[in-house]
N, C-alpha and C positions, 0 to 999 in steps of 0.2 A: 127486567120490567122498567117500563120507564118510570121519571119521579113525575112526581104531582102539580111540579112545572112544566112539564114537558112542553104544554102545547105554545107556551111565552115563548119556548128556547124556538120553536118553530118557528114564530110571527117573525121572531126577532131575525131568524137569518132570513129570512124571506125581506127585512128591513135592507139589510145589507147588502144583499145579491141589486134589488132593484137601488138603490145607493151607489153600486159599483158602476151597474150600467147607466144608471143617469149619467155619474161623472167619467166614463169611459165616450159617451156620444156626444157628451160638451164638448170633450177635448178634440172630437172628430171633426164638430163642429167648427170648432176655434181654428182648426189648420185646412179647411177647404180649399185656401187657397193656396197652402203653403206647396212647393214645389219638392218632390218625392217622398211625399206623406204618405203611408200607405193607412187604409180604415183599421181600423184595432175594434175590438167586441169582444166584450168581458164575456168571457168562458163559463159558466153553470152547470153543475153535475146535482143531480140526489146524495141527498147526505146519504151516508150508510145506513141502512133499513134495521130495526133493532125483533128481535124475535124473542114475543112475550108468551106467556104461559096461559095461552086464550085460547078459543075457539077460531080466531080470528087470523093468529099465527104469526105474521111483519109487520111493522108498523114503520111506517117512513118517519126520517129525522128533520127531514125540511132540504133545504139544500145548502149548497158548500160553492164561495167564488174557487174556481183553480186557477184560477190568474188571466190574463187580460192578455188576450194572442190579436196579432198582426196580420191581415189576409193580405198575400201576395200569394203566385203560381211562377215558382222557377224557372219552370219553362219559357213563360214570357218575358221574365226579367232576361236571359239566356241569350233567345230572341232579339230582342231589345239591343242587347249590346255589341252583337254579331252585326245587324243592320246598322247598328249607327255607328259601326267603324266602314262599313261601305259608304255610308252615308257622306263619312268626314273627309273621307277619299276623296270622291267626288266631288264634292260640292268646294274644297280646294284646288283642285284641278278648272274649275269649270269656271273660277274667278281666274286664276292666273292667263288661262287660255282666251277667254273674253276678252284682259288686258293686253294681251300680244295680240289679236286681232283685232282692238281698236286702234293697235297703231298701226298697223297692216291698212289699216282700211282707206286710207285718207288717198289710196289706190287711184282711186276711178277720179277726186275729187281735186287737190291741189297738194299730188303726192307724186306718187316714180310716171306713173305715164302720160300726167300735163307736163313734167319737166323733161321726161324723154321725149315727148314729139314737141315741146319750144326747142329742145336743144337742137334736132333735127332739122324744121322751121329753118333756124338759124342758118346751117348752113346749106340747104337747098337757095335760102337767101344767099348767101356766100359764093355760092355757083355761078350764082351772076355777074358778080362785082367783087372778086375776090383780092382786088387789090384796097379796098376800102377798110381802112382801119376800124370806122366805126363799127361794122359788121361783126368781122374780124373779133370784136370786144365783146360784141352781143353774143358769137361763137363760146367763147369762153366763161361771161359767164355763166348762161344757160347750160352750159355741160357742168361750173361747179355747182349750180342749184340740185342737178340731177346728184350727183355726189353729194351734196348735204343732205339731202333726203336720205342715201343709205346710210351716212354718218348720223343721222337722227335716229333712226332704225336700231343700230348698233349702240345706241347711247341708252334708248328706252330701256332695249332688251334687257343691257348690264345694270342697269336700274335697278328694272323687274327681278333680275336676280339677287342682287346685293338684300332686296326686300323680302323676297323670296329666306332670305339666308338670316338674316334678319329674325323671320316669325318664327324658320325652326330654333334660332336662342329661345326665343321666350317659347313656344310651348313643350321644347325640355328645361327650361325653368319649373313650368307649370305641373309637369311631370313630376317633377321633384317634390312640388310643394303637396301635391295630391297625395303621394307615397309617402311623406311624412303625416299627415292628417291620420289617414287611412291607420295606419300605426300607432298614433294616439288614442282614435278613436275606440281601435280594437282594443287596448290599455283599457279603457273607461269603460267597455261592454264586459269585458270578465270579470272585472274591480265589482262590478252591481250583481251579474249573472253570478257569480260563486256562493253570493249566499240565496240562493233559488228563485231569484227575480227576472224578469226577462225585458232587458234593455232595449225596447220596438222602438223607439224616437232615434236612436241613438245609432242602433241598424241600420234605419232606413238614411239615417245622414250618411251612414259609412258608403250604402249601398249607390247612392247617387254620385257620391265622388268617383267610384268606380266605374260609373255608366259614364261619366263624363270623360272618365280616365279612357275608356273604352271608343271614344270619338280619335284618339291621338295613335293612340296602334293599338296590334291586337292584345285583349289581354283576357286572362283566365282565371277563373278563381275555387278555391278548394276550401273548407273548413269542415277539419273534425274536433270532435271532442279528446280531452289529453285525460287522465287518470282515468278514477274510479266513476266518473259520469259525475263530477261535483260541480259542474258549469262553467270548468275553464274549455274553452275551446283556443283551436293553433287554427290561425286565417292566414291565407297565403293569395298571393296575387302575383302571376305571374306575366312578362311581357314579351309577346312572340316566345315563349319557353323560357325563357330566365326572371328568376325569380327576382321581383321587385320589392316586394312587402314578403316579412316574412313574420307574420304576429306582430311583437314591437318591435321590429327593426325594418327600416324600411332605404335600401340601398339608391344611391344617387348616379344620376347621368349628368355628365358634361360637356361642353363643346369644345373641341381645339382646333382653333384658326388653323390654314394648313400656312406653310411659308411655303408656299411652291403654288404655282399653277398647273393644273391639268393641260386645259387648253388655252389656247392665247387669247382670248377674249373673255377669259374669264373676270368676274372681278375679285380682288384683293382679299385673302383672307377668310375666303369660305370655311365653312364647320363642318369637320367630322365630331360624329359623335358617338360615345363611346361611356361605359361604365366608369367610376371614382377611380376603379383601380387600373383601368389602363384598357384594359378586354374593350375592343372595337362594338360596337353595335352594328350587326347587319339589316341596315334599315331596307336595303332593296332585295332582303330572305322572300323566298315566294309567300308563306304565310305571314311576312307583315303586313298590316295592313296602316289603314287609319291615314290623317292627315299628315303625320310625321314622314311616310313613305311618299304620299303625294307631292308633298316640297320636296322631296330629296329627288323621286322625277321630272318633276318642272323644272330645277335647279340645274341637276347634271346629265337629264335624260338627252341620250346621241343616238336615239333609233338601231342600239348595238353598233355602232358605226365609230366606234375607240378602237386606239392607236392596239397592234399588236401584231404579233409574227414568231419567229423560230430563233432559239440563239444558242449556241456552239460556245465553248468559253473554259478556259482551264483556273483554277484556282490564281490569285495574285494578280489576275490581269488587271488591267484601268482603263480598257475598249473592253468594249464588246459589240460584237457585228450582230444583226436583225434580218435575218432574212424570210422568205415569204410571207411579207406583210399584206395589210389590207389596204394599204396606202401607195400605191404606184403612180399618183400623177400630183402633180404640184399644189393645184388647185383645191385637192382635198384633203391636204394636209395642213389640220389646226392643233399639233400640239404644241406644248410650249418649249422656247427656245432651251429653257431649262427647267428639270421639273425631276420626278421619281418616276422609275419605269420597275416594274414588277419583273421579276424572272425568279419561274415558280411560286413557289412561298415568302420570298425574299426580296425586300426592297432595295436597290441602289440610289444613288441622287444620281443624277448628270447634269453636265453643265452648260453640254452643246451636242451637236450630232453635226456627222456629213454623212451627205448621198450621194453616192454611183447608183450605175444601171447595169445590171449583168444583158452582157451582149447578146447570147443567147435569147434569153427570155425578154428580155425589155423592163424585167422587170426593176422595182429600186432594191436597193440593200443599203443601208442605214450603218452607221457605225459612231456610237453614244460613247462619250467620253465623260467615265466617271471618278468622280469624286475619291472612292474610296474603294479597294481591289474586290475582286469578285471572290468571295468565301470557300465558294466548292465548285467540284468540277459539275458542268452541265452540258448535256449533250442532248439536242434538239429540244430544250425546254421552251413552255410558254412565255412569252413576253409580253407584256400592255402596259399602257399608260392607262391610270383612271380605270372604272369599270365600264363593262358593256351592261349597258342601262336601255330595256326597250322600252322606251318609251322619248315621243319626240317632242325634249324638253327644249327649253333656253339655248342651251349650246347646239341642239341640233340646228336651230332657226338661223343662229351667228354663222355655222360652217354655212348655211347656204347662201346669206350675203355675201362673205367671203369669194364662195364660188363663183357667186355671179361676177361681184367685182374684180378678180382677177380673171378671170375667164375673158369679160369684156373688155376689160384693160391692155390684155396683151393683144387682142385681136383688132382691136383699132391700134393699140402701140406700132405695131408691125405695122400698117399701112400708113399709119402718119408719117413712119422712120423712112420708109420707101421714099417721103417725096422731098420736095427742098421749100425750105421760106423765102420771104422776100429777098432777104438778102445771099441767097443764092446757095445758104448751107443746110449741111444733110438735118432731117426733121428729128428734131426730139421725143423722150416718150411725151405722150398728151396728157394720159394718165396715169397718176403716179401713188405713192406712199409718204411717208413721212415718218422718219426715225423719232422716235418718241426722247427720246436723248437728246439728238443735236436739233432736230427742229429741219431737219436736210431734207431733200427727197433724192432717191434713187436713182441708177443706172439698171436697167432693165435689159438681158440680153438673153441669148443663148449658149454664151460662151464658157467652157466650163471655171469653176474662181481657182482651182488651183491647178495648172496644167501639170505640175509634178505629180500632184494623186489622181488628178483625173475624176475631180469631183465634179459631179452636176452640179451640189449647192453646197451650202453649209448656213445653220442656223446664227454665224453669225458674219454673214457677209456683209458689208455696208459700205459699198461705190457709191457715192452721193455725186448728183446730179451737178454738183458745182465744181466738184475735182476731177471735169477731163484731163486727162494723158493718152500718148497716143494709142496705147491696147490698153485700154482699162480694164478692170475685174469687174464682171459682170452682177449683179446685185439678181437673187433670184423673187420673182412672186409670189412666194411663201411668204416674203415680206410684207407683202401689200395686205392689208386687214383693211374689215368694211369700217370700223372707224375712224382709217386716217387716210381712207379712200379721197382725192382730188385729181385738181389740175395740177400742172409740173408750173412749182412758181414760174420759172423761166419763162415759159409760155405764158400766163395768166398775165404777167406785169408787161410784158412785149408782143403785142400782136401780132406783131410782124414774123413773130417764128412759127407761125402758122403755118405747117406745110400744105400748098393747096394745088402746087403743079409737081409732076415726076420729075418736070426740069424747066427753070428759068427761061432755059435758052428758047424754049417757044416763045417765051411773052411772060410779064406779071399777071395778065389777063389768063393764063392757062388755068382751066380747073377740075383736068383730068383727076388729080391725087381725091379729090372732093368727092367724087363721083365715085371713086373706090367705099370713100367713106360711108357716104350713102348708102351703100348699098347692105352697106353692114347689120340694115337695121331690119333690113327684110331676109337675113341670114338665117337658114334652117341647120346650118351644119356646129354652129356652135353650141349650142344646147339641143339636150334629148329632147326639152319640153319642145321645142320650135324654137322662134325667134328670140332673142333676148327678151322683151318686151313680155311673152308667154310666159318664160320662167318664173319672172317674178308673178304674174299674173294666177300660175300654178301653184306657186309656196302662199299668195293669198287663200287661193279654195282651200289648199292643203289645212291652214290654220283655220278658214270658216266649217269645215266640216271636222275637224278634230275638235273646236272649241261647241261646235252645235251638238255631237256627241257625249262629251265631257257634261254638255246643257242637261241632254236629255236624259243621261243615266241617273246625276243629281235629282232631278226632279222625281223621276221614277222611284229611287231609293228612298227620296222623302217619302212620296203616298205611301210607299212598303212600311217605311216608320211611322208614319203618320196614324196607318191601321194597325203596326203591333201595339202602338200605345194607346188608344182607344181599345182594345182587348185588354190591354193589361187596366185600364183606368176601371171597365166593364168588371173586374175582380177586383183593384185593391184602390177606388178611387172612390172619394165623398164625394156621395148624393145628397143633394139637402134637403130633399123631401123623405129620400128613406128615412135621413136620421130625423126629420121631425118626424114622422111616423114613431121610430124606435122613442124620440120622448116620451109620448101619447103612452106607448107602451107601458113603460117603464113606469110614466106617473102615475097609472093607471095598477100596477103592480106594488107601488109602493102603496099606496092606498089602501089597497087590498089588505098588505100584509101589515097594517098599521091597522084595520078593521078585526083584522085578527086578535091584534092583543090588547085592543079596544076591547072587545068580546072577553077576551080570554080576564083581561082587567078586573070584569064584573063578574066572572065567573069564580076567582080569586077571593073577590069581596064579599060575597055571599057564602062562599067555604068560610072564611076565615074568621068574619066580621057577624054572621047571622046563626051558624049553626049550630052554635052552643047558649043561643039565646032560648 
């Protein structure tokens, strides 16, 4: 039976409960604006109903706060962090890509095809008057304009990457820093939750770092409860499958510059990145995702179009031969002069390579001199340089200036070389390289550099343009790279070495050689795209509709986010008029239940104070 108090002990938790909610809708109030706040609402249950010895049978106790719960929907959060690792992709991508084709762009305006048709110009003017030095000058430098443009190109790009290389340091820094938070946080949520409290402010901080953790790659998260159900729980956060946060311990990524190049226009010192302990991170796994996989395709994305082929090889050796590669023509080979070449699981250095051609096939065969012997015997195993990365990043854009510029280099070289200069000798390359070492430019030929091996090239051939003899070794255009793409100093400082006739002996006035030249420009047989002028014209569209893509997907992914979190705001986000309503409620409740013991007051004072009068 209840006591004599009873119906106080009622008002009073009725004092309480609307007590809870007031100060549970302040606090809702007070973070409206706060960023991954989620609404909290003080929980209310019926006391336990008490069964008296009446007619009447239960009697309710009033009610009981059970504690003060968080509205969030998993699923949405889930949601939420699946899209905004597309999101991060993208919208990375779709800046770096922007950037490569704003410098692409300058195309149509005071870039590659105002200087290709001045430099043209030029010598259609030269056709004239081919013995006139001034002309002659304006040939020259008009074609190195054209050249500085694709050496600006090449300069941007390595830019863009080094930048590029750059953002992944800091956001596996930031990686770092989140997984440690994450780890504390989880500390300070069982520290409260053990003695039966439930840590929502504290959550919802954890849970944000996670969404944000969730923009960088993919990640996943688990938590159950550990004993006997006493409030500890184990949180685990995992990224692309390895576990990052593991409760309080939360494991770290690092960056290690590589000391080697992939490919030759790479810049200096890119990062791999990899766990504390050594274990690589596979940031180009097909399920990772996020911006951390995006810089890694803008960075070292080559359209699958990396060095690799077959390799035969006995324990001990210090060669080893490459054969059926993907690389058979000069022009599209950009690895580096020395670098790491993979065979199977197993890395080598090398220091240099040469090429033959098997006669049969035409094809090349490669022969990498390395560093340190070859461990195990292998027969027909993979080789590459770098990974095949589809995706057409920075280095894809560099092999294609490359191509262009040596592709067109030799194909004017060759008919300059056909004719003679003023002063009646055979014509030099026009355009050339430049040894980033001595500062030299090249010997350009098709002669093989070592007639003993019967090498096509070798990656470190270097016939510079100022040590004729009279069979010189031939310097191959693997050498020539689009940023030390130019004119042959010799030429540039001497007009006069102009080859503009096949032969003196007609005249200075002759300007058949010129008219070969000419014609160079309306050439369809040098490039798939068409003419010179098309190719690059083609790798423009190429990057405006890669970069317009890259556009469109980002945008589209934001609306996708944009409406999961207005669905999640719709469940776990402060309205400020509901919770003035819930005031209203509330004070409207306490009222009441302070009317109650008003009542109940008088009802006390008249038992206590009047009945025995």
């Amino acid at each position: 039976m209840p006591s004599t108090f009873f119906g106080l002990s009622i008002g009073n938790s009725g004092l309480y409960a609307s007590q809870a909610g007031l100060n549970t809708t302040a606090h809702n109030i007070a973070n409206v604006e706060t960023e991954g706040f989620s609404r909290q609402v003080a929980k209310q249950q019926a006391g336990t109903a008490l069964r008296v010895h009446s007619s009447y049978g239960m009697v309710g106790t009033g009610v009981d706060i059970m504690g003060v719960n968080q509205i969030r929907d998993e699923y949405y959060d889930l949601k939420y962090m699946k899209n905004n690792t597309m999101y991060g992709a993208y919208s990375t991508k779709e800046y770096y890509l922007t950037s490569i084709e704003n410098y692409f762009n300058e195309v149509k305006l005071e870039g590659f095809l105002t200087n290709f048709d001045n430099m043209y110009n030029s010598l259609q003017e030269l056709s004239k008057q081919p013995e006139d030095l001034t002309v002659r000058t304006q040939v020259t430098n008009m074609a190195q304009s054209t050249c500085d443009y694709v050496n600006s190109l090449s300069t941007s790009l390595s830019r863009l990457q080094e930048e590029c290389n750059f953002e992944i340091k800091n956001q596996v820094e930031r990686v770092n820093s989140l997984a440690q938070q994450i780890a504390i946080v989880t500390k300070q949520i069982n520290t409260i939750e053990v003695g039966g409290s439930i840590a929502n402010d504290l959550r919802d901080q954890r849970a944000l770092m996670v969404e944000e953790l969730s923009g960088f790659a993919t990640v996943s998260v688990s938590e159950r409860i550990v004993g006997d159900n006493v409030g500890v729980t184990s949180y685990t956060v995992k990224l692309d499958g390895q576990t990052l946060v593991d409760t309080y311990q939360a494991s770290q990524l690092k960056v290690v510059p590589r000391d080697s190049k992939v490919n030759q226009l790479d810049a200096n010192g890119l990062y791999d990145v990899c766990w504390s302990n050594g274990q690589p991170v596979n940031l180009n796994s097909p399920t990772m995702g996020g911006t951390l996989k995006a810089l890694l395709q803008v960075r070292d994305g080559n359209n699958k179009e990396g060095y690799q082929g077959k390799v035969t090889a006995n324990a001990g050796d210090t060669t080893i031969t490459v054969t059926s590669t993907n690389k058979n023509n000069v022009e599209d080979l950009n690895i580096a002069t020395n670098g790491v070449i993979t065979v199977g699981n197993r890395e080598y250095r090398y220091n240099g390579f040469a090429v033959t051609k098997d006669e049969d096939t035409g094809k090349f065969i490669y022969e990498f001199s390395l560093d340190d012997e070859v461990k195990v015997d292998v027969t027909e195993e993979t080789a590459y340089i770098g990974e095949q990365i589809e995706y057409k990043g920075i280095p894809h854009y560099m092999a294609q200036l490359n191509k262009f510029a040596r592709t067109y280099a030799k194909a004017f070289n060759d008919v300059h070389k056909s004719g003679q200069d003023l002063n009646g000798e055979q014509g030099l390359d026009f355009f050339n390289g430049v040894d980033v070492v001595t500062g030299e430019n090249f010997i350009f030929g098709n002669s093989p550099t070592d007639e003993g091996n019967g090498y096509l090239f070798t990656s470190k051939t270097a016939a510079y343009a100022g040590d004729y003899v009279d069979e010189p070794n031939y310097a191959s255009y693997y050498l020539l790279t689009a940023d030390a793409f130019g004119v042959t100093k010799a030429v540039a400082t001497d007009p006069k070495k102009l080859a503009t006739a096949s032969s003196i002996e007609n005249g200075v006035a002759n300007a058949d050689n010129i008219e070969k030249l000419l014609a160079l420009k309306d050439d369809v047989t040098m490039f798939g795209q068409g003419k010179p002028a098309q190719f690059i014209q083609t790798l423009v569209a190429e990057i405006g509709i890669d970069a317009k893509q890259a556009g469109n997907f980002a945008q589209n992914q934001k609306d996708i986010l944009d409406a999961v979190q207005n669905q999640r705001l719709s469940i776990s986000g402060v309205d400020q008029e509901e919770e003035a309503m819930s005031l209203i409620r509330y004070q409207n409740a306490y009222n009441l239940s302070a009317k109650v013991i008003s009542v109940m007051d008088q009802i006390y004072d008249k038992l206590i104070n009047y009945m025995g009068a």
